[in-house]
Structures are given as structure tokens and as C-alpha cells.
C-alpha positions in Angstrom: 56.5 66.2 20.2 55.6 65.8 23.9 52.9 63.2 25.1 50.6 66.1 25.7 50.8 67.4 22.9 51.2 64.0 20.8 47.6 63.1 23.1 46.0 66.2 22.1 46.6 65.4 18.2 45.5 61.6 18.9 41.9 63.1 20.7 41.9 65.9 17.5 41.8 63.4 14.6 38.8 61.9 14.6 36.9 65.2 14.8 39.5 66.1 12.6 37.6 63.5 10.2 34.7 64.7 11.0 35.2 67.9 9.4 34.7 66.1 6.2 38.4 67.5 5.5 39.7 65.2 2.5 42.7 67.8 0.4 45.1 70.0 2.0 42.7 72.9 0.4 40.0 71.5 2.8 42.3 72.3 6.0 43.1 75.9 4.4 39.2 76.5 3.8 38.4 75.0 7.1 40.8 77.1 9.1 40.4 79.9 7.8 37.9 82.1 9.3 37.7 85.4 7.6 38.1 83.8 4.4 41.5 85.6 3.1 42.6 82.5 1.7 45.3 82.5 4.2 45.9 81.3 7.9 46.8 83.3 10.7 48.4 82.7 14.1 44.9 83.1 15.7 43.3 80.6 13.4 45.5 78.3 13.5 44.9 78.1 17.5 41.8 78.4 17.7 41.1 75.6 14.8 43.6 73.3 17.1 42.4 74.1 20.4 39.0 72.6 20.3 40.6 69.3 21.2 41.8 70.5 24.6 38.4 72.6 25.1 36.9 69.1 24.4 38.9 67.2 27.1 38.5 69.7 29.7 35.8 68.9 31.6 35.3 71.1 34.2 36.1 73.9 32.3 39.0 75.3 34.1 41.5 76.1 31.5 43.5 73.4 32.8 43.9 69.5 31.6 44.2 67.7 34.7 45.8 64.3 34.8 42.5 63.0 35.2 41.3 64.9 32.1 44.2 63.1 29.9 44.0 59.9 27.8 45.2 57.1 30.1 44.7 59.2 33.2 48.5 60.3 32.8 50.5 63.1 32.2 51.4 66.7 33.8 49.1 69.6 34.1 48.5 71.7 30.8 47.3 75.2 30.7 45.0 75.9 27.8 47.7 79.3 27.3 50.3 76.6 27.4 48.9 74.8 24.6 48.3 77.4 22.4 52.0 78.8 23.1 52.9 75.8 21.4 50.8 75.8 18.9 52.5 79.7 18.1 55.9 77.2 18.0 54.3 74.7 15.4 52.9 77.3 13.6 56.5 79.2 13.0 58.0 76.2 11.7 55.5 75.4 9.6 55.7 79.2 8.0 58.1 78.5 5.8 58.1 82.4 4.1 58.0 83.5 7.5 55.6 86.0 6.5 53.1 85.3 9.2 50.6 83.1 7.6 49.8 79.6 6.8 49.2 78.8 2.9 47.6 75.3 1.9 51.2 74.2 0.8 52.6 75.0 4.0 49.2 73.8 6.0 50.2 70.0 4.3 54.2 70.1 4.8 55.7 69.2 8.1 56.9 71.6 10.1 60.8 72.4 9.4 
């Protein structure tokens, strides 16, 4: 995991627990958007994204240094974060058949 990304997941947890998201089913129910009881590729970025919308301030699609915990790090693209979140989301599809089920929502990525 790269310090962005690891930094992105650190800023995501507590709203993460905000969510009120206590079971695995709670992530699948959470994600889930059009209620199919499955999660796509879209989905899953757009559920993990609001982290980096959150840190970047002024809105540019870009997290700046400055925007970063600790003031640190190499410029992200907001498409750049969400190409690896398409990456996470492939290992963590186990069936490969395009979707994310609870189990696989709760197992890490392979």
C-alpha cells in the first residue's frame, strides 16, 4: 500500500465509523447504491472516494502536498485514486465476476 493511499484509508476510518457500519453486511448495505445486494466497480469508488473529496480543499481534483496528512507526500489525481481503487477492487473479487459480495467486502484482498 502506498503512503497515499495508506493516508487516505487513515482520514477514511473515522467517517468510516461514522457510518454506524458494525458487520461486514453493514459495508455491503452501505455501498451498495442501487440495492442489488451486490457491489460494483462504481460503488466501490465512489463509497471510497469521499475521503479524498474530503481532503481536497480547493476542489481541484488534485491532493496537493499541502492537502495531505503531515503536509507530505506526491501529488494525487482524484482519477489516480480511483484507478487504484479499480486495482483493490480486482483482488478483492475473488469470483472475478465483477462484483463485490459481503464475504469478499470483509476478506483481504488476494
Amino acid at each position: 500500500m502506498t503512503r497515499v493511499a495508506f493516508l487516505l484509508l487513515s482520514c477514511a476510518l473515522p467517517m468510516l465509523a461514522n457510518a454506524q457500519v458494525q458487520r461486514t453486511g453493514d459495508y455491503l448495505s452501505k455501498m451498495d447504491a442501487n440495492g442489488d445486494g451486490k457491489v460494483s466497480l462504481v460503488e466501490y469508488q465512489d463509497w471510497l472516494t469521499y475521503a479524498f473529496d474530503g481532503m481536497d480543499r480547493d476542489r481541484d481534483g488534485v491532493l496537493s502536498p499541502s492537502e495531505q496528512p503531515g503536509g507530505k507526500g506526491q501529488p494525487l489525481t482524484r482519477e489516480q485514486h480511483r484507478t487504484r481503487l479499480a486495482e483493490r477492487f480486482r483482488k478483492q473479487d475473488a469470483n472475478r465476476d465483477g462484483y463485490l459480495s459481503a464475504r469478499e467486502l470483509a476478506a483481504p484482498p488476494q
